[in-house]
C-alpha positions in Angstrom: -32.3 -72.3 -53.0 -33.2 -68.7 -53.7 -34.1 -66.2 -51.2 -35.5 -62.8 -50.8 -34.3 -61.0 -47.8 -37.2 -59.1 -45.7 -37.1 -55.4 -46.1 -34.3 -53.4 -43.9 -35.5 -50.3 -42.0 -34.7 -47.2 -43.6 -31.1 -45.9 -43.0 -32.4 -43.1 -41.2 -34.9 -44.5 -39.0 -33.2 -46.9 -37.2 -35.0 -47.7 -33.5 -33.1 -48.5 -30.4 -32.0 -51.7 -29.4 -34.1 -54.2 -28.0 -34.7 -57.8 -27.4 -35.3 -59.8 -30.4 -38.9 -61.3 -30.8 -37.6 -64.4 -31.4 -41.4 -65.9 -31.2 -42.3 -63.7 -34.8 -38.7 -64.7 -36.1 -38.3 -68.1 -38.4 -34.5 -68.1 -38.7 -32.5 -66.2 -36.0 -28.7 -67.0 -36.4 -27.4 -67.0 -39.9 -24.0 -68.5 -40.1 -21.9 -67.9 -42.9 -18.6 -69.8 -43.8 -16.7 -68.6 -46.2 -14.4 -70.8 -48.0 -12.2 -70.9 -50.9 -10.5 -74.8 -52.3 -11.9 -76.2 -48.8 -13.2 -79.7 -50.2 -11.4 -81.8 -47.3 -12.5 -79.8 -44.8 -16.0 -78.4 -45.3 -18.8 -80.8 -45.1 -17.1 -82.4 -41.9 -16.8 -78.8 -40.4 -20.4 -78.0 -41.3 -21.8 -81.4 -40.2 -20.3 -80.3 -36.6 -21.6 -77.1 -36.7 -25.3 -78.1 -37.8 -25.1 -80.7 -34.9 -23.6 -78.3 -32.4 -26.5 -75.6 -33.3 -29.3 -78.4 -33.3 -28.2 -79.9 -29.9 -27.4 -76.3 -27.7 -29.0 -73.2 -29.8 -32.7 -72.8 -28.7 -33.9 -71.0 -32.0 -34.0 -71.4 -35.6 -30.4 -71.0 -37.6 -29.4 -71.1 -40.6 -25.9 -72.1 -41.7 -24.8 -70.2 -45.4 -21.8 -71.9 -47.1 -19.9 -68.7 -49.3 -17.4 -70.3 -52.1 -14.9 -67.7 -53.2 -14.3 -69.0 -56.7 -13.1 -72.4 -55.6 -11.5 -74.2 -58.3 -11.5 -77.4 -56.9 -14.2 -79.8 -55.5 -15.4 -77.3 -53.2 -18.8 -76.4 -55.0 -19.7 -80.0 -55.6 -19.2 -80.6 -51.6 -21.4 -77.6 -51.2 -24.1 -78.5 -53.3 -24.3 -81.6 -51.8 -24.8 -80.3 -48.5 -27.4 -78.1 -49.6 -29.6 -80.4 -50.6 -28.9 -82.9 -47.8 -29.3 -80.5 -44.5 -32.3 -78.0 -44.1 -30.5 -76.0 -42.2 -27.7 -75.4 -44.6 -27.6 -73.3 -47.9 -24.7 -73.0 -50.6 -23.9 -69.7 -52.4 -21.1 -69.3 -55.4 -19.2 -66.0 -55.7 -17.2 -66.0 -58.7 -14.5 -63.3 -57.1 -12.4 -64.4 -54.3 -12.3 -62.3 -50.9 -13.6 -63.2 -47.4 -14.9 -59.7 -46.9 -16.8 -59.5 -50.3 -18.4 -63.1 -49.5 -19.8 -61.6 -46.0 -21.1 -58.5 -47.6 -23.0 -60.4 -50.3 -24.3 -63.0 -48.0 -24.7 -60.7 -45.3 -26.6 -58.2 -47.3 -29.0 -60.7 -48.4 -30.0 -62.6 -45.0 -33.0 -61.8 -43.1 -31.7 -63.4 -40.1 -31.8 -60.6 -37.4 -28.5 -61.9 -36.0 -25.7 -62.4 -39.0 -22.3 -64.3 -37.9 -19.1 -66.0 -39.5 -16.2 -68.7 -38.5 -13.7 -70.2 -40.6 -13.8 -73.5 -42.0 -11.6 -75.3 -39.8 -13.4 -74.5 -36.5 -10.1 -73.8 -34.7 -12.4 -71.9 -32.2 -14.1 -74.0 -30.0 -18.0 -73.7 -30.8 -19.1 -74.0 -26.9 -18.4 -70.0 -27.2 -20.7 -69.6 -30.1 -23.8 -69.0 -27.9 -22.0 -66.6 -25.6 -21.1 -65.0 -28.8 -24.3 -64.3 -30.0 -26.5 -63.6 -26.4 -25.9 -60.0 -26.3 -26.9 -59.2 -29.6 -30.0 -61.5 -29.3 -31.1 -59.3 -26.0 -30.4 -56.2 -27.4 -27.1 -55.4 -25.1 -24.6 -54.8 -28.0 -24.2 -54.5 -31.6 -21.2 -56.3 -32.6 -19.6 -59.4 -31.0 -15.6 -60.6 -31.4 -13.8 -63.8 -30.1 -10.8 -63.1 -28.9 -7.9 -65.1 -28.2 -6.0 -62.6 -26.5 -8.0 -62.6 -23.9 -6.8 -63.3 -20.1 -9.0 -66.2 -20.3 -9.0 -67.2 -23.8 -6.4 -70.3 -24.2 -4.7 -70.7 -27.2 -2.3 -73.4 -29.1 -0.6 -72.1 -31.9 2.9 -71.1 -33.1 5.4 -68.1 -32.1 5.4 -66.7 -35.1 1.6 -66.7 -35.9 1.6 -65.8 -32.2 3.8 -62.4 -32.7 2.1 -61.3 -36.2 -1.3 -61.1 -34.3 -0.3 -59.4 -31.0 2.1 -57.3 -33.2 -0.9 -56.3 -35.6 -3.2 -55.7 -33.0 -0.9 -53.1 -31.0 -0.5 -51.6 -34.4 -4.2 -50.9 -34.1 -3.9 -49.6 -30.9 -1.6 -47.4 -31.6 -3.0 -46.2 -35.0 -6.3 -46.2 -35.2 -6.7 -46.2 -31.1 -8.6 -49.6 -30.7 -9.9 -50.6 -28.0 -11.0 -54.1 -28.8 -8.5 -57.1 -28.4 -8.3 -59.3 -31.1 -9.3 -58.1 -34.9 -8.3 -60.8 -37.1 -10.1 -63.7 -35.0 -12.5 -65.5 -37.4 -15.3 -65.6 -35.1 -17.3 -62.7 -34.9 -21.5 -61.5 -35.1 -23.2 -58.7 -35.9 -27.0 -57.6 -35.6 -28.5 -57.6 -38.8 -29.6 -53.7 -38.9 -26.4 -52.8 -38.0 -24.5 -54.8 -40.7 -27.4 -52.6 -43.0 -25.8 -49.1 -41.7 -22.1 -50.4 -41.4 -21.7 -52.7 -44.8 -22.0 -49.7 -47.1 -18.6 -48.2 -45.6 -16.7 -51.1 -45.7 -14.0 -50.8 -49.0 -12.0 -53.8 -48.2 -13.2 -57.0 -49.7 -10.3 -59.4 -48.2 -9.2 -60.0 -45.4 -9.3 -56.6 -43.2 -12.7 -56.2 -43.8 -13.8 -57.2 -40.8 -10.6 -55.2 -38.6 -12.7 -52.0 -40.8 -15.6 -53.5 -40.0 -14.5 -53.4 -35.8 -12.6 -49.6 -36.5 -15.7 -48.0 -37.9 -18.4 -49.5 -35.6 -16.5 -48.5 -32.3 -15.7 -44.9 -33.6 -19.3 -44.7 -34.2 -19.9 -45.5 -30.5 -21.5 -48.7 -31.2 -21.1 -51.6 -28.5 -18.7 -54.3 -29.0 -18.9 -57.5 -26.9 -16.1 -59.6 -26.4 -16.0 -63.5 -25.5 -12.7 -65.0 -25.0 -12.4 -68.3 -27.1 -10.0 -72.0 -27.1 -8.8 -71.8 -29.9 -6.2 -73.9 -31.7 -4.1 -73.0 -34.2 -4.7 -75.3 -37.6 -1.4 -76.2 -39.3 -2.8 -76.5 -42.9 -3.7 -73.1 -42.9 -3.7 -71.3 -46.0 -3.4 -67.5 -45.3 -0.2 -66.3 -46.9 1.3 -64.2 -44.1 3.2 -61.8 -45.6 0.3 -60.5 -48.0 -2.0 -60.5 -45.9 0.1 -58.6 -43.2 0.9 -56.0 -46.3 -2.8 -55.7 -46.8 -3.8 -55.0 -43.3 -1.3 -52.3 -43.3 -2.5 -50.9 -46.5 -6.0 -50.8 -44.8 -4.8 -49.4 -41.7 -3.6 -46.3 -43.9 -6.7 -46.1 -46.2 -9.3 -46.1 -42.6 -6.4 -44.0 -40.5 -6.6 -41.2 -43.2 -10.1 -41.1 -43.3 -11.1 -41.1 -40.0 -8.4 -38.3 -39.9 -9.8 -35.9 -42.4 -13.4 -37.0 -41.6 -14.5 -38.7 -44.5 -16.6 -41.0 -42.8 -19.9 -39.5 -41.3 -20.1 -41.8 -38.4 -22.1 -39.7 -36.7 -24.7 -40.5 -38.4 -24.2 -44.2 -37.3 -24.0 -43.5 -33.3 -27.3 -41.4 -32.4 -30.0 -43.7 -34.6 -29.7 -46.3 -32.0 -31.4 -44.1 -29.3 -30.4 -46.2 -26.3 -27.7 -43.5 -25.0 -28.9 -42.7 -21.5 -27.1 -39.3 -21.9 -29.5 -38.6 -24.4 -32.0 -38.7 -22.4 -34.0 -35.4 -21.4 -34.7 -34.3 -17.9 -36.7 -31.6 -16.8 -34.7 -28.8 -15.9 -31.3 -30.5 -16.7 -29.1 -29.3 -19.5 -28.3 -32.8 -21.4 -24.7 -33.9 -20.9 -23.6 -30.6 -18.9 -21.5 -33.3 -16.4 -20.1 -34.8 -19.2 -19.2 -32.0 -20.9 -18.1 -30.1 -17.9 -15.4 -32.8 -17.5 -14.1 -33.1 -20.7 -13.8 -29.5 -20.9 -11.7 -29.2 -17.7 -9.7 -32.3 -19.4 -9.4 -30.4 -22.7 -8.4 -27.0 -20.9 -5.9 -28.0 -18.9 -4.0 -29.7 -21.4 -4.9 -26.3 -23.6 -3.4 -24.4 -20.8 -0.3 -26.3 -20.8 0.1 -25.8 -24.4 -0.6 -22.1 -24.5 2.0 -22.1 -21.4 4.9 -23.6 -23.3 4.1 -21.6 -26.9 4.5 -18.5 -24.7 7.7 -19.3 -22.9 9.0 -20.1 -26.3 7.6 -17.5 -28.3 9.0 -15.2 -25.2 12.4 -15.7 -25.7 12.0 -13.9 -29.1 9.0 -11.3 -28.9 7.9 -9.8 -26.8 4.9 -10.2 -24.3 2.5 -9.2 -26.1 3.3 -11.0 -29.5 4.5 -14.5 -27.8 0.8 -14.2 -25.5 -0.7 -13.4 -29.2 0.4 -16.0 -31.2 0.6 -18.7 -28.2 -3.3 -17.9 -27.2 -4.3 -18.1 -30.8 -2.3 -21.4 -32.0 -3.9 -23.0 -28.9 -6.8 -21.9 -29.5 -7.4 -24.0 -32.6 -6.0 -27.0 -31.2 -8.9 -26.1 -27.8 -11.6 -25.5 -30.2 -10.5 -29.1 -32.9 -10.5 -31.0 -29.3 -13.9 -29.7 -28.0 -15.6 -29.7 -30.6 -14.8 -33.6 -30.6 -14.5 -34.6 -27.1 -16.5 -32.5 -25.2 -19.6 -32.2 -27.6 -19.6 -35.4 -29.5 -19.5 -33.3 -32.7 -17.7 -35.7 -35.7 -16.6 -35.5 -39.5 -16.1 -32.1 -41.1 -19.4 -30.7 -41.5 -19.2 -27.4 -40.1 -15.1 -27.6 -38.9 -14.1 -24.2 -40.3 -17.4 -22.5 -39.1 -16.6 -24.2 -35.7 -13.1 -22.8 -35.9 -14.5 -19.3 -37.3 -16.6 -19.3 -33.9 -14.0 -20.0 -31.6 -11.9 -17.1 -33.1 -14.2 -15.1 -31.7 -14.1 -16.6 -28.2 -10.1 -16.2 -28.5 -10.8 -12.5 -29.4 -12.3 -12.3 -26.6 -9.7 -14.3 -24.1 -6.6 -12.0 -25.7 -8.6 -8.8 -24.9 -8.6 -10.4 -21.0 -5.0 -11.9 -21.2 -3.9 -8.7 -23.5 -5.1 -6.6 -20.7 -3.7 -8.1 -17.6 -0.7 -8.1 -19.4 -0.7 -4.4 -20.0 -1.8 -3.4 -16.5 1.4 -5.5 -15.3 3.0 -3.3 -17.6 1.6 -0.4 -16.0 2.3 -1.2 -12.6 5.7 0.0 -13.4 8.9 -1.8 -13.9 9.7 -5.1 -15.4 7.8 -8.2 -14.7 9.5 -11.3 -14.2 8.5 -14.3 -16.4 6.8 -16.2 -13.2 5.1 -13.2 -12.6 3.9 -12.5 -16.0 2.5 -16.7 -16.1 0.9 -16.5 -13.2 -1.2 -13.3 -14.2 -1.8 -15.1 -17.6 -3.6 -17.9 -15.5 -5.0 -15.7 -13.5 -6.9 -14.4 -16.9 -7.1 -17.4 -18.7 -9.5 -19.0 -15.6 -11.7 -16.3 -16.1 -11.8 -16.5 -19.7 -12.4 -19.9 -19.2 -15.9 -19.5 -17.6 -16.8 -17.4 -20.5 -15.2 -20.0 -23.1 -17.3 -22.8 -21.7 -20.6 -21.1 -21.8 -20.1 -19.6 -25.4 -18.7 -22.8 -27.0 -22.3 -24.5 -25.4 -24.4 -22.0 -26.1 -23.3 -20.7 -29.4 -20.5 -22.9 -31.4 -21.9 -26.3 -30.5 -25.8 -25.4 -29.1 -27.0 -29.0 -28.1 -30.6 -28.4 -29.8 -28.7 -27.4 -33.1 -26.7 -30.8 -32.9 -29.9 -32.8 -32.0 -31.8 -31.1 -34.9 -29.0 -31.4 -37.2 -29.0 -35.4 -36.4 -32.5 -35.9 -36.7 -32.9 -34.8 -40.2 -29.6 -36.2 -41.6 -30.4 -38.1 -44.8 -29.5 -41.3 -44.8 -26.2 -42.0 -46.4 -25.8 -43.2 -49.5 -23.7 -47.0 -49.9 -20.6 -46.7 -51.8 -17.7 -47.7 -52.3 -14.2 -45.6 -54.0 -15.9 -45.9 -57.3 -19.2 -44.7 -56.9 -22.4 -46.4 -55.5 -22.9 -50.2 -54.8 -25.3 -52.0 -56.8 -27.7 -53.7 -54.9 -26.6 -57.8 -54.8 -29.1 -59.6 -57.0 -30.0 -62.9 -55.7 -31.6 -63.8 -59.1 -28.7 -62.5 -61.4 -25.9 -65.5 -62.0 -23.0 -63.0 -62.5 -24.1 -61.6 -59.2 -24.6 -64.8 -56.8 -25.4 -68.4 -57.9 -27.4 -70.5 -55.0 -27.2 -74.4 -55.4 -30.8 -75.5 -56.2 -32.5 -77.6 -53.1 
């Protein structure tokens, strides 16, 4: 059966999240499986899933069989199942990869909610509708099983056991991840969102959908998370080792572009427009609480910083030099960590003008520090080094009022930042060679659908 998927909204234009209108909306839930050399497992699996969906989900579904280049029975078993079930269509990729499977099946649904699970239904499908709630009333964008959850309970092996929790702290620690579990094969998406997020997905195995989790939650999208019973299935294909090279491989790629900004997920996060500290008030600079507090968090540990490049510069130079070269090398680090965590300002677009700007501001907080400094000087004798840091702090809180207002009003104005959103072209779906093609439903090299 061939389908043509309904028009997506542009890229740019985005609304906010809402309740589905599931009274205009045929087909819901679109669940994929994707499958490679699965003919003992599949039509029992989806025969338990069509009958799980009929009995508890109240809307229409879908269920989308995705062969990876099976070279076995699999595509008979698919067919066949496709022409038996209503619910249940059969597509044929001729390259193998879980994550290029979802991208091509995703890509092409018009289901407004998009999810997958593995064949062998190791996770119990009583948390299938708790999976897919939120993103049916509009609470978040993204949903994850997770079986390392408090209250997920789980039956599987030590070793498959240690590689997860061992990959997932790996995450935490690289990438800082704040969901759980990344490699659980139960997971949902809202279908606008898979539109915006698809295009900057590389991988097309099995960390596709750990990139997938990395690049939605640095774009500030909402992940829900519904700890899952899961058992583990001994028959299990998944060569460990690879797969565990891959992921690391992956981890690398994403790391060093989130790193150098190569990714503009900032144009993922504002489209959404349900960010109540967007929201304008009469007579209330947007965000000034906000940023207020992560500028205090930003300068202190900037003050620290500057503190400890004096004292070591000071055994060397002298005051003057060390206060110098300490103000100015913190500078850069205060100005990199604003410009991220206190005004929400991401990728590289603008960085060196940002950094230009805040030379300015630490011209003008060495002229205060410089100064106190030299009246110390004048006061006759020598200072001692507690003295001399306590009249550097003494400066650097005034030059701290000053810092603040000039880094809101002139290197990262809000109205500049909400202009320069607003008419940010969309951006453009590629991949490390150049654009994606569009996914033909009617082109046999692209996708082959069993016929009804």
């Amino acid at each position: 059966m061939t389908t043509t998927p309904a028009p997506r909204e542009p890229l740019g234009s985005l609304p906010p999240r809402e309740h589905l209108r599931l009274g205009q909306i045929a087909t819901v839930l679109d669940v994929v499986i994707p499958v490679h050399n699965e003919e003992r497992d599949l039509e029992p699996c989806v025969r338990r899933l069509r009958e799980h969906l009929a009995r508890t989900f109240p809307y229409g579904f879908r269920i989308t069989i995705a062969d990876n280049a099976s070279t076995d029975r699999t595509p008979e078993v698919a067919a066949r199942l496709d022409d038996a079930l209503d619910e249940v269509i059969a597509v044929r990729l001729e390259e193998k990869g879980r994550g290029r499977a979802l991208r091509a099946v995703w890509s092409l649904s018009d289901a407004p909610v998009l999810a997958y699970m593995d064949v062998d239904l190791s996770t119990d499908l009583n948390a299938l509708l708790p999976l897919v709630a939120p993103l049916i009333s509009g609470h978040s964008d993204l949903a994850i099983g997770s079986r390392l959850s408090r209250s997920a309970r789980v039956v599987r092996g030590p070793k498959r056991e240690f590689l997860s929790r061992a990959y997932n702290l790996i995450l935490r620690g690289s990438l800082a991840a704040r969901f759980s579990d990344a490699q659980c094969g139960f997971k949902a998406i809202r279908g606008e969102v898979a539109a915006r997020l698809l295009p900057m997905v590389e991988d097309t195995g099995w960390f596709f959908d750990t990139e997938l989790l990395v690049l939605a939650e640095r774009a500030g999208l909402r992940i829900h998370e519904v700890p899952v019973d899961w058992i583990d299935d001994p028959h299990s294909t998944v060569r460990l080792v690879r797969t565990a090279t891959d992921d690391l491989k992956g981890v690398w790629r994403v790391g060093r572009a989130l790193a150098t900004g190569g990714l503009p997920l900032d144009r993922l996060a504002r489209p959404f427009g349900d960010d109540p500290r967007d929201r304008e008030l009469t007579g209330v600079p947007g965000g000034l609480a906000r940023q207020l507090v992560g500028f205090c968090v930003v300068g202190g540990l900037s003050t620290l910083l500057y503190l400890g490049l004096f004292s070591l510069f000071r055994l060397g130079a002298g005051a003057q030099l060390a206060n110098a070269a300490a103000l100015l090398l913190s500078t850069l680090a205060n100005t990199a960590a604003n410009r991220r965590l206190t005004f929400g300002v991401r990728g590289r677009d603008r960085a060196v003008r940002h950094q230009a700007q805040g030379l300015v501001v630490f011209a003008i907080g060495l002229a205060l520090t410089s100064g106190s400094l030299a009246a110390l000087d004048a006061a006759g004798g020598t200072a001692a080094h507690g003295t001399e840091l306590a009249v550097l702090v003494s400066a650097n809180l005034a030059a701290t009022v000053l810092r603040f207002l000039l880094l809101r009003a002139w290197v990262f104005p809000d109205r500049e930042r909400r202009d320069d959103d607003l008419a940010a072209p969309p951006y453009p779906s590629h991949d490390r060679n150049g654009p994606i093609d569009p996914v033909d439903p009617n082109d046999p090299n692209d996708l082959t659908r069993s016929a009804r």
